[in-house]
TIBALUM-187879 format. One record per residue: residue number from 1; x, y, z of N, C-alpha, C, O in turn. Coordinates in steps of 0.02 Angstrom, whole numbers, plus 50000, padded with zeros to 5 digits. Atoms other than C-alpha are relative to their C-alpha. Last residue first. Layout:
N
<pt><nr>NUM</nr><n_px>X</n_px><n_py>Y</n_py><n_pz>Z</n_pz><ca_px>X</ca_px><ca_py>Y</ca_py><ca_pz>Z</ca_pz><c_px>X</c_px><c_py>Y</c_py><c_pz>Z</c_pz><o_px>X</o_px><o_py>Y</o_py><o_pz>Z</o_pz></pt>
...
This chain:
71
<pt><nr>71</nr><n_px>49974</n_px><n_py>50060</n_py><n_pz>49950</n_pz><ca_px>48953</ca_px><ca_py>49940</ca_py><ca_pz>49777</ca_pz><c_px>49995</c_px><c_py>49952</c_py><c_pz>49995</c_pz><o_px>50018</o_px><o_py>49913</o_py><o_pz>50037</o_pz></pt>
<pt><nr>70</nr><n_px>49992</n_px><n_py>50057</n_py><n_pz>50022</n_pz><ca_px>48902</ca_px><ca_py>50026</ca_py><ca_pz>49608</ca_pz><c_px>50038</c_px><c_py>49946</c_py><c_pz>50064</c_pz><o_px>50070</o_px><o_py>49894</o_py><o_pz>50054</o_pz></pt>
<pt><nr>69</nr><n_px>50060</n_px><n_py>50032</n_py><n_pz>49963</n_pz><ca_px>48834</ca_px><ca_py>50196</ca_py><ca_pz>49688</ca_pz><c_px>49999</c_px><c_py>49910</c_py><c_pz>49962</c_pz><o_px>49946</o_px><o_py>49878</o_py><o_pz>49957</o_pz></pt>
<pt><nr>68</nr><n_px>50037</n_px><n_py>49986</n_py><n_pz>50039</n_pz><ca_px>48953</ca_px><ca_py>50322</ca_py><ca_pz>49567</ca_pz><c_px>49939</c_px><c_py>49927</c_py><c_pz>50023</c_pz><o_px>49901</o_px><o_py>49903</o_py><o_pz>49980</o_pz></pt>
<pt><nr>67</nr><n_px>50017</n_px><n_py>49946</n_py><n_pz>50021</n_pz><ca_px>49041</ca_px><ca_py>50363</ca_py><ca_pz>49713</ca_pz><c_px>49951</c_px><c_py>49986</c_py><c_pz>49939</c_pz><o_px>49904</o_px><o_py>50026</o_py><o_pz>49939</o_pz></pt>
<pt><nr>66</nr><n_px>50062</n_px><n_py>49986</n_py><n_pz>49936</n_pz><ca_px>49063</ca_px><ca_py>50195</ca_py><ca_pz>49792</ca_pz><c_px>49995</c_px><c_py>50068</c_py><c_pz>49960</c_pz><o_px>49970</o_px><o_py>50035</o_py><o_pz>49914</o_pz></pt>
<pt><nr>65</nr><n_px>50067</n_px><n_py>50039</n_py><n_pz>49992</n_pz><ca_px>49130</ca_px><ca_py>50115</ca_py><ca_pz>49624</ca_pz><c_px>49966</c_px><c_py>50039</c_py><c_pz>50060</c_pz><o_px>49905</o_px><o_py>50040</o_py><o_pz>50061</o_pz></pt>
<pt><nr>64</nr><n_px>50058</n_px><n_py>50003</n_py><n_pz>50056</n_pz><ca_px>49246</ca_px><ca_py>50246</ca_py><ca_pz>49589</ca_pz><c_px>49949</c_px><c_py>49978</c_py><c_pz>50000</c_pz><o_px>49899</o_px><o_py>50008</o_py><o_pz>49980</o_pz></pt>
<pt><nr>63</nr><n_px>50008</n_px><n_py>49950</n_py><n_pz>50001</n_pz><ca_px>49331</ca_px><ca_py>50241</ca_py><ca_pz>49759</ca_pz><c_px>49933</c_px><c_py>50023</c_py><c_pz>49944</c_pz><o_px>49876</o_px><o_py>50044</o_py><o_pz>49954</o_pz></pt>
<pt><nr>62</nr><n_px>50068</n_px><n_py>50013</n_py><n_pz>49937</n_pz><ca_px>49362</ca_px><ca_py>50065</ca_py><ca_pz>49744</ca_pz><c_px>49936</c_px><c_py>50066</c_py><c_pz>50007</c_pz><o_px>49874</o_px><o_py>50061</o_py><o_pz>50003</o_pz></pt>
<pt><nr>61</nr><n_px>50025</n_px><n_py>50018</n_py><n_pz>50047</n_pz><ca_px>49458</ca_px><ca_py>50099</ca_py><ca_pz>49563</ca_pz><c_px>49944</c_px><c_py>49986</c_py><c_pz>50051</c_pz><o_px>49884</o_px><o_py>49981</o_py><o_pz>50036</o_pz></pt>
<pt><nr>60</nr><n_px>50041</n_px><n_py>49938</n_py><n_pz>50059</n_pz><ca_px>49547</ca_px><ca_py>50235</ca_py><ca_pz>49645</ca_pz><c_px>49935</c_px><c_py>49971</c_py><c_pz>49968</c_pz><o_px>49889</o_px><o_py>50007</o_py><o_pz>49948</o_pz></pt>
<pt><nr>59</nr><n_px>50026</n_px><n_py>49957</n_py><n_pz>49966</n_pz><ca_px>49604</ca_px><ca_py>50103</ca_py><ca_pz>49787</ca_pz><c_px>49950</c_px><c_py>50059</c_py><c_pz>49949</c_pz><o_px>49891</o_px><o_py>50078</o_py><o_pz>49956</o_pz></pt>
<pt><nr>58</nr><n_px>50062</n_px><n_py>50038</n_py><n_pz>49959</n_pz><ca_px>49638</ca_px><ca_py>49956</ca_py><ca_pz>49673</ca_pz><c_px>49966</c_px><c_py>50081</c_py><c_pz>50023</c_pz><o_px>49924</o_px><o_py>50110</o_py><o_pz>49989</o_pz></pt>
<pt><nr>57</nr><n_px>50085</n_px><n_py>50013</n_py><n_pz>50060</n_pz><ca_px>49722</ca_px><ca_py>50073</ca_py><ca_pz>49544</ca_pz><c_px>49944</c_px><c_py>49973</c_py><c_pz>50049</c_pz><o_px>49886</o_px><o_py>49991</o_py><o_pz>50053</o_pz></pt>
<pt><nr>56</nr><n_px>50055</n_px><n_py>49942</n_py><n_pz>50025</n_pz><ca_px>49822</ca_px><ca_py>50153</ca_py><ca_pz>49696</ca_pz><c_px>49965</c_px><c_py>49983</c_py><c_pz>49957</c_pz><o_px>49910</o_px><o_py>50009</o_py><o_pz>49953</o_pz></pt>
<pt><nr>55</nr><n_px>50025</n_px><n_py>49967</n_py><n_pz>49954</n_pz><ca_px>49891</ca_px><ca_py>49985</ca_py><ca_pz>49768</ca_pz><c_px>49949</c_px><c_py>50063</c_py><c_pz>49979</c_pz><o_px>49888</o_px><o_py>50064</o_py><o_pz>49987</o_pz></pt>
<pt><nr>54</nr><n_px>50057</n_px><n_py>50048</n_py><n_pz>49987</n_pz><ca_px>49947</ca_px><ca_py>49940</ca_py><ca_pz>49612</ca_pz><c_px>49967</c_px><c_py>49999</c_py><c_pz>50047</c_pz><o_px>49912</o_px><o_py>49978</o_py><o_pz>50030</o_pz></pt>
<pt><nr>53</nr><n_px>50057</n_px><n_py>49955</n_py><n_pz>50075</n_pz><ca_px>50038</ca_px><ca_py>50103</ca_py><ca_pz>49586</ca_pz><c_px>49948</c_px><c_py>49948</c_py><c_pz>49996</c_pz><o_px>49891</o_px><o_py>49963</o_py><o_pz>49979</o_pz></pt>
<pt><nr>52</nr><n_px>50029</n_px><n_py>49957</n_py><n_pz>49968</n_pz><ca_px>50127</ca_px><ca_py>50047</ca_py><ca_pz>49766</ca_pz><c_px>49928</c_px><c_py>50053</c_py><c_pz>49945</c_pz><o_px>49882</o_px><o_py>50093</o_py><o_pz>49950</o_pz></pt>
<pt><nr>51</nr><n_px>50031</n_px><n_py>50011</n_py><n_pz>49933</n_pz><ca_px>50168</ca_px><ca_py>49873</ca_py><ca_pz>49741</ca_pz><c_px>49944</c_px><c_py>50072</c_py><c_pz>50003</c_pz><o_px>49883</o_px><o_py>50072</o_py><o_pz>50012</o_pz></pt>
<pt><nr>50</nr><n_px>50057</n_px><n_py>50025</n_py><n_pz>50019</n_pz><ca_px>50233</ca_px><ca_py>49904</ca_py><ca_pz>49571</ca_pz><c_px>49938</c_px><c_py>50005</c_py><c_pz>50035</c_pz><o_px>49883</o_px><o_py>50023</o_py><o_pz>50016</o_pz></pt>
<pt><nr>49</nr><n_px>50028</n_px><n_py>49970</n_py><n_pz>50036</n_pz><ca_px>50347</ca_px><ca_py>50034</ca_py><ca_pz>49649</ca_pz><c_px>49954</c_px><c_py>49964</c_py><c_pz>49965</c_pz><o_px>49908</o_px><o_py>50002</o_py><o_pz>49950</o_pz></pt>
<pt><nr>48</nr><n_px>49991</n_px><n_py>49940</n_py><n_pz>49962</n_pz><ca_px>50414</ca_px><ca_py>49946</ca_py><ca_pz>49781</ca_pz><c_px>49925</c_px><c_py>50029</c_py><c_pz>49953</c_pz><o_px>49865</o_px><o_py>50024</o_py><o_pz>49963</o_pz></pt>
<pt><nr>47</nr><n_px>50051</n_px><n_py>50052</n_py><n_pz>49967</n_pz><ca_px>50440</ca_px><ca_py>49806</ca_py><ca_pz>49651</ca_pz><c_px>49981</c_px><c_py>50028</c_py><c_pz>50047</c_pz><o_px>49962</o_px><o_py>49977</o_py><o_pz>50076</o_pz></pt>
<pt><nr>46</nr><n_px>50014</n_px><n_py>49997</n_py><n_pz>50013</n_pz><ca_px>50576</ca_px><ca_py>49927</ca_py><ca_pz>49545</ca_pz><c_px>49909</c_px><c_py>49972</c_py><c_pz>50023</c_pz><o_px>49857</o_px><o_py>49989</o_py><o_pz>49995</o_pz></pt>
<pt><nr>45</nr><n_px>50019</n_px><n_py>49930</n_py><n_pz>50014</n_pz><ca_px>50643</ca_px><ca_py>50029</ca_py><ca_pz>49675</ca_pz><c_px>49927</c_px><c_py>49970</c_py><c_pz>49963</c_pz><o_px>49871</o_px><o_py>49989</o_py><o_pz>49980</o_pz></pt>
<pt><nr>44</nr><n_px>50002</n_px><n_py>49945</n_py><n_pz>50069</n_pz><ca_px>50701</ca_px><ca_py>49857</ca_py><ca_pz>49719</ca_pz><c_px>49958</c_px><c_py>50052</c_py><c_pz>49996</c_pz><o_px>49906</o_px><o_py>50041</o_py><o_pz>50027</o_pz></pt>
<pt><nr>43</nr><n_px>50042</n_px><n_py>50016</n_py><n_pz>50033</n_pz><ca_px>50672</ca_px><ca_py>49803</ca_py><ca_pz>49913</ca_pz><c_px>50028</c_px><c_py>50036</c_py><c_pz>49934</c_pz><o_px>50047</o_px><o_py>50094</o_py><o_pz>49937</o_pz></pt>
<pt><nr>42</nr><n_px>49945</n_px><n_py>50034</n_py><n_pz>50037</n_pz><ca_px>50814</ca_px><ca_py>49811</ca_py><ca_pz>50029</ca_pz><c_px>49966</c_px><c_py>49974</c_py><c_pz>49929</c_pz><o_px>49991</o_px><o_py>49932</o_py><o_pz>49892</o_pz></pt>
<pt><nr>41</nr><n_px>49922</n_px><n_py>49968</n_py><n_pz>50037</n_pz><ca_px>50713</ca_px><ca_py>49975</ca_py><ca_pz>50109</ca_pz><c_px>50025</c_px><c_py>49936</c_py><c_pz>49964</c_pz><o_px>50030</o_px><o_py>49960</o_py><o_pz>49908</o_pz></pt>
<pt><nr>40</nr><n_px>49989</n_px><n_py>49991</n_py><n_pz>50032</n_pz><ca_px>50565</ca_px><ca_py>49873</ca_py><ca_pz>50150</ca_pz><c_px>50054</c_px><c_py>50014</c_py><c_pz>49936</c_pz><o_px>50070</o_px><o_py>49995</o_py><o_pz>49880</o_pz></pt>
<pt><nr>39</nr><n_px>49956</n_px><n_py>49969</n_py><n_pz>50028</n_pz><ca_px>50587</ca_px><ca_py>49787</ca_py><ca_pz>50302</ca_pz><c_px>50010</c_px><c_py>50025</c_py><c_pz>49948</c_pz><o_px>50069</o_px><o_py>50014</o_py><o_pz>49935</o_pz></pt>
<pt><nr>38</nr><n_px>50048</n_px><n_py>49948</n_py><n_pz>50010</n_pz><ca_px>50440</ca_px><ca_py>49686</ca_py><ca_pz>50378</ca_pz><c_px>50045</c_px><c_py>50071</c_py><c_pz>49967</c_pz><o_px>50013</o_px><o_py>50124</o_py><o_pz>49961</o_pz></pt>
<pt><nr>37</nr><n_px>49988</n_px><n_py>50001</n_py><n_pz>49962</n_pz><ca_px>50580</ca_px><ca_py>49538</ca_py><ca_pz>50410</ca_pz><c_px>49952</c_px><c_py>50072</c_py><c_pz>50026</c_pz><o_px>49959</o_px><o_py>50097</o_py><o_pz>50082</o_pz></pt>
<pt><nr>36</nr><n_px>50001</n_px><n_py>50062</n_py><n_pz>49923</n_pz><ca_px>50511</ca_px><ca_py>49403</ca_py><ca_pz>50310</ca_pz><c_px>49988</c_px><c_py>50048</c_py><c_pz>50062</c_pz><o_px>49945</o_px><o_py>50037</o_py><o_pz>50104</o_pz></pt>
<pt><nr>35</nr><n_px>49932</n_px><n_py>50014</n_py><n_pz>49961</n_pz><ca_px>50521</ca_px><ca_py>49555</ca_py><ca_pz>50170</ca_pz><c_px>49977</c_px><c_py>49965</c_py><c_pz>50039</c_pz><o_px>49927</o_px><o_py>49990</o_py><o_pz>50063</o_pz></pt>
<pt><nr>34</nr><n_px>50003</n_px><n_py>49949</n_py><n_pz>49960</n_pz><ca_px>50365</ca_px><ca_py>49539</ca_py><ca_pz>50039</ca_pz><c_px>50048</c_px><c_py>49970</c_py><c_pz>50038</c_pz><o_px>50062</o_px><o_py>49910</o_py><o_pz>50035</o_pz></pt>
<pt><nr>33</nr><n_px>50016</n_px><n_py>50022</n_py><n_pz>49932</n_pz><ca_px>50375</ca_px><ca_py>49411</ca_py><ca_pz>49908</ca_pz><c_px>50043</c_px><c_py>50043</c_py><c_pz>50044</c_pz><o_px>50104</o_px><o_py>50048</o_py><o_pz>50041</o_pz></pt>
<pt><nr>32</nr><n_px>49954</n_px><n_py>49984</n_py><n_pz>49932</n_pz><ca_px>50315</ca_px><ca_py>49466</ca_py><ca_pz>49765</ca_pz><c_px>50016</c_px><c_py>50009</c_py><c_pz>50055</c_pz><o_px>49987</o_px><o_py>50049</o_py><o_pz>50092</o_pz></pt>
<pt><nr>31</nr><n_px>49964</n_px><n_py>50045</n_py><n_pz>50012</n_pz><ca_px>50190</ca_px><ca_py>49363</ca_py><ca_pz>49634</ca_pz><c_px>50050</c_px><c_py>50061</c_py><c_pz>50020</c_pz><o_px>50061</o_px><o_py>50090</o_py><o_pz>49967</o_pz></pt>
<pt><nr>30</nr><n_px>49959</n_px><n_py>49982</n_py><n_pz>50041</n_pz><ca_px>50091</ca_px><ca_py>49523</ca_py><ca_pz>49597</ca_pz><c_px>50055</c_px><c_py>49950</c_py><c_pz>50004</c_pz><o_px>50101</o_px><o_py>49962</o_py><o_pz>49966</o_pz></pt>
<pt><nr>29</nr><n_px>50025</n_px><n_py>50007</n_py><n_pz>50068</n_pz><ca_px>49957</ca_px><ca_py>49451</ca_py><ca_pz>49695</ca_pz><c_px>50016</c_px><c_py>49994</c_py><c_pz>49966</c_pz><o_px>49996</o_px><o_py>49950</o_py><o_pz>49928</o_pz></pt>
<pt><nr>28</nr><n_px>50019</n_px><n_py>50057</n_py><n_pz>50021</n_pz><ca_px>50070</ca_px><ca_py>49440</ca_py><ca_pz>49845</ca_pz><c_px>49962</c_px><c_py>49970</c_py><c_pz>49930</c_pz><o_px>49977</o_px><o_py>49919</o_py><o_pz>49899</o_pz></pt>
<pt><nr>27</nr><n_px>49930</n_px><n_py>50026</n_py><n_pz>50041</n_pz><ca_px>50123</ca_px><ca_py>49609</ca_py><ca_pz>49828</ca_pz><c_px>50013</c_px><c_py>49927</c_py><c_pz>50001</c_pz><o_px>50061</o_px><o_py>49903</o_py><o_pz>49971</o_pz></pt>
<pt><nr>26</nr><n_px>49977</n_px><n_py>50000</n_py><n_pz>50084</n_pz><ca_px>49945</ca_px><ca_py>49656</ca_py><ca_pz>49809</ca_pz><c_px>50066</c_px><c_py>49991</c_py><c_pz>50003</c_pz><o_px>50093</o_px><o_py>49992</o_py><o_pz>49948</o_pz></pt>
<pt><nr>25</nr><n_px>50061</n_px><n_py>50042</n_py><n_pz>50028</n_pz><ca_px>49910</ca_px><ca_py>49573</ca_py><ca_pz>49992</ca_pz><c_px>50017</c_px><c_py>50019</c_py><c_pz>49923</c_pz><o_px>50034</o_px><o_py>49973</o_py><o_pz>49886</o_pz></pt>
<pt><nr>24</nr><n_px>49996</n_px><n_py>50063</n_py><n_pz>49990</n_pz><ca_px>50058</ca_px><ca_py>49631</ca_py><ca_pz>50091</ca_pz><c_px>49955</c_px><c_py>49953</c_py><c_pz>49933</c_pz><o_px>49970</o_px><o_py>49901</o_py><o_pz>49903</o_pz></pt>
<pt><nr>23</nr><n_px>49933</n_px><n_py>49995</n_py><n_pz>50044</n_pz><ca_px>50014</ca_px><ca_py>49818</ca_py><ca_pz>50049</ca_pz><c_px>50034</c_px><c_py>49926</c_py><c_pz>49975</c_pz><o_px>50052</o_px><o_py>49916</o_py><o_pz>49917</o_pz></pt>
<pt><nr>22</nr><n_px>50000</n_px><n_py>50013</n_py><n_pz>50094</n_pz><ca_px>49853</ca_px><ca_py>49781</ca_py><ca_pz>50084</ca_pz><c_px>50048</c_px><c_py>49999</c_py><c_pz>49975</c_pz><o_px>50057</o_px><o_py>49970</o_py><o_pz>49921</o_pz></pt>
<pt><nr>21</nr><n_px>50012</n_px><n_py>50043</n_py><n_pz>50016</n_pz><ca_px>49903</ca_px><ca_py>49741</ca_py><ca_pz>50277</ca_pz><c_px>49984</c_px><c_py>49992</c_py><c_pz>49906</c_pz><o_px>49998</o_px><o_py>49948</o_py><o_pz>49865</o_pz></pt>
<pt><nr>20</nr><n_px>49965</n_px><n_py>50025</n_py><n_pz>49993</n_pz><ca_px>49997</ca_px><ca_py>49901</ca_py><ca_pz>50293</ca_pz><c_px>49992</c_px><c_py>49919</c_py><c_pz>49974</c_pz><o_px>50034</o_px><o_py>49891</o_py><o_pz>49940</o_pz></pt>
<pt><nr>19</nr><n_px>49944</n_px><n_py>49965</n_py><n_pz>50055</n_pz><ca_px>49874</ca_px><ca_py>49999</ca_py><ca_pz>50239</ca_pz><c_px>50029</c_px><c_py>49946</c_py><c_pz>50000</c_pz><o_px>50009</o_px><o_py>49904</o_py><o_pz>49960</o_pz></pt>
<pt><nr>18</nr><n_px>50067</n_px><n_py>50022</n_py><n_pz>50052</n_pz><ca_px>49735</ca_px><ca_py>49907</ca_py><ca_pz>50373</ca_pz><c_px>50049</c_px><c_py>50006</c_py><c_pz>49917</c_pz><o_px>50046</o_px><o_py>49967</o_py><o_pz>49870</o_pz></pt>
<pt><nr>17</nr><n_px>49993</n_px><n_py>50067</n_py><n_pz>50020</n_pz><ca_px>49882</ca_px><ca_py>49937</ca_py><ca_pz>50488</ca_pz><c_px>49957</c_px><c_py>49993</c_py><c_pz>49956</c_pz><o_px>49996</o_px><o_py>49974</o_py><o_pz>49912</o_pz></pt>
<pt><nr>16</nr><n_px>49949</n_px><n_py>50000</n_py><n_pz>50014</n_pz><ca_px>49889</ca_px><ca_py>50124</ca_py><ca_pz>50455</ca_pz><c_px>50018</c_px><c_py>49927</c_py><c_pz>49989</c_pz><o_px>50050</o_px><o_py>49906</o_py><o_pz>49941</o_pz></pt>
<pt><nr>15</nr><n_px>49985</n_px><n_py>50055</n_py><n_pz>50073</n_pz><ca_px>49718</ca_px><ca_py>50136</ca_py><ca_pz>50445</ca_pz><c_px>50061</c_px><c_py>49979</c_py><c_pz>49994</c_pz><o_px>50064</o_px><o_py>49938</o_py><o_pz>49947</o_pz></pt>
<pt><nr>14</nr><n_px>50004</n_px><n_py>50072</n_py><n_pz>49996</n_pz><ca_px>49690</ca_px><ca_py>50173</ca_py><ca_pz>50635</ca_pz><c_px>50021</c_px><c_py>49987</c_py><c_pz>49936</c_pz><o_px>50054</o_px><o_py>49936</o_py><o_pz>49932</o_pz></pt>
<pt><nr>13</nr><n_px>49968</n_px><n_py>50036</n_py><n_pz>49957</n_pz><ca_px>49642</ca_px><ca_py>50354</ca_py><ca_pz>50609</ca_pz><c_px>50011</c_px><c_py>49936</c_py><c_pz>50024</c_pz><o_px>49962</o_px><o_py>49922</o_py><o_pz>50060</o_pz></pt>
<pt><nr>12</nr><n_px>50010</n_px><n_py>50051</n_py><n_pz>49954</n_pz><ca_px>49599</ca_px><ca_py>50414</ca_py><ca_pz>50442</ca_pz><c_px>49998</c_px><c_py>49961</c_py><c_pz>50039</c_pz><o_px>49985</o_px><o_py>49904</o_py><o_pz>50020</o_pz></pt>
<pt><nr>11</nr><n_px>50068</n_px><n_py>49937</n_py><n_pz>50012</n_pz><ca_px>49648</ca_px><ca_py>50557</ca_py><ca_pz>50334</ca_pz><c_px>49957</c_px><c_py>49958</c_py><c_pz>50085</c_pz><o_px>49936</o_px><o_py>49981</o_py><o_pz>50138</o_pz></pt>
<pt><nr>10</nr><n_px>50057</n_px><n_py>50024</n_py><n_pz>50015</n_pz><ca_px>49830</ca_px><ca_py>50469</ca_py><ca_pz>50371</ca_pz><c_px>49929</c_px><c_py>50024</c_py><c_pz>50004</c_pz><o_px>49921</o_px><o_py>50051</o_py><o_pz>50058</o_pz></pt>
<pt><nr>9</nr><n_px>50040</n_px><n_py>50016</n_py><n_pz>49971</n_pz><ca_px>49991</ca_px><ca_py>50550</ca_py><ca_pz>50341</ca_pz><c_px>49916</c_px><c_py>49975</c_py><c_pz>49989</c_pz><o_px>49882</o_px><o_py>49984</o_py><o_pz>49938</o_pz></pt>
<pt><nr>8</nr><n_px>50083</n_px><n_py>49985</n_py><n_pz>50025</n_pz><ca_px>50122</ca_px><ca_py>50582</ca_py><ca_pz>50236</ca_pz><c_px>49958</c_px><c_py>49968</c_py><c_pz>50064</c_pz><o_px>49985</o_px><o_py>49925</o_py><o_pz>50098</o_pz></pt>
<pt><nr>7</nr><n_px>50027</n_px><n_py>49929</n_py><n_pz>50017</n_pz><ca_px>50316</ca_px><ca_py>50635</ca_py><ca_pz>50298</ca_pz><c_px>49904</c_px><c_py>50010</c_py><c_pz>49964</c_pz><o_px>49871</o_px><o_py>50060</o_py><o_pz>49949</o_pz></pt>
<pt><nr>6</nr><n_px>50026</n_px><n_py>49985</n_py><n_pz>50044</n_pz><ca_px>50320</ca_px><ca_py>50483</ca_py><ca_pz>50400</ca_pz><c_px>50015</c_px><c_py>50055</c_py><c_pz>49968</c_pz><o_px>50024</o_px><o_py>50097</o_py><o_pz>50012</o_pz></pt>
<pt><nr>5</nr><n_px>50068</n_px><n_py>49970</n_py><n_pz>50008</n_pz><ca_px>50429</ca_px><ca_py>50473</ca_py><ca_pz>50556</ca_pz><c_px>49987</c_px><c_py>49997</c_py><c_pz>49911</c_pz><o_px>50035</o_px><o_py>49997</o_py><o_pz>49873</o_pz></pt>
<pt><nr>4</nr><n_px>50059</n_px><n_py>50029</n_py><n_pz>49983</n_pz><ca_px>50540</ca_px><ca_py>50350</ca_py><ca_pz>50587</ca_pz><c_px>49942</c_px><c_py>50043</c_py><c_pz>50003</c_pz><o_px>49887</o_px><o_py>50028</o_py><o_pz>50028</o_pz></pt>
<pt><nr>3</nr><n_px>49984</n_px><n_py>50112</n_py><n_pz>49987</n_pz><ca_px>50722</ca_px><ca_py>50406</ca_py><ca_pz>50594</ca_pz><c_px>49920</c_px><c_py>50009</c_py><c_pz>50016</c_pz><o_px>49901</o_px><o_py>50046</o_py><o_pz>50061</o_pz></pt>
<pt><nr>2</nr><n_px>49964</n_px><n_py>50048</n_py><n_pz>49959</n_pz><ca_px>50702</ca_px><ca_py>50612</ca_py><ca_pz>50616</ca_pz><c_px>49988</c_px><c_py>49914</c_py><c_pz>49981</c_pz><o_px>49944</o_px><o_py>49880</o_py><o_pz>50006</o_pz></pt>
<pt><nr>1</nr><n_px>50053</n_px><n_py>50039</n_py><n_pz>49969</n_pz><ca_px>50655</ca_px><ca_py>50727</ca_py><ca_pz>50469</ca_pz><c_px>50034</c_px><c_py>49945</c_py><c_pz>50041</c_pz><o_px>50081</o_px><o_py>49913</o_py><o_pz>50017</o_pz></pt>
């Protein structure tokens, strides 16, 4: 795979910043402070990974609520 491409993609066109911006937002929550320089990679595996399973409860847990009509 070349320098800078993805291998996942989005269902949804445009979200990528919208992504991008939550990502920012639960690793603030979680009391970690996201790269200055928007740079992941120097990031622990382990805070990376908080970021990103915390990310999916929110999202799953959004999900839930609009499906079962609790908006």
């Amino acid at each position: 795979m070349a320098t800078g491409q993805h291998s996942n993609t989005h269902l949804v066109k445009g979200i990528s910043k919208a992504m991008d911006q939550f990502k920012y937002e639960v690793a603030q929550e979680l009391g970690i402070t996201p790269p200055s320089d928007g740079y992941w990679g120097m990031m622990t595996t382990r805070d990376t990974g908080t970021i990103g399973g915390h990310m999916t409860r929110k999202l799953v847990a959004m999900a839930e609520q609009q499906l079962s009509g609790r908006q």
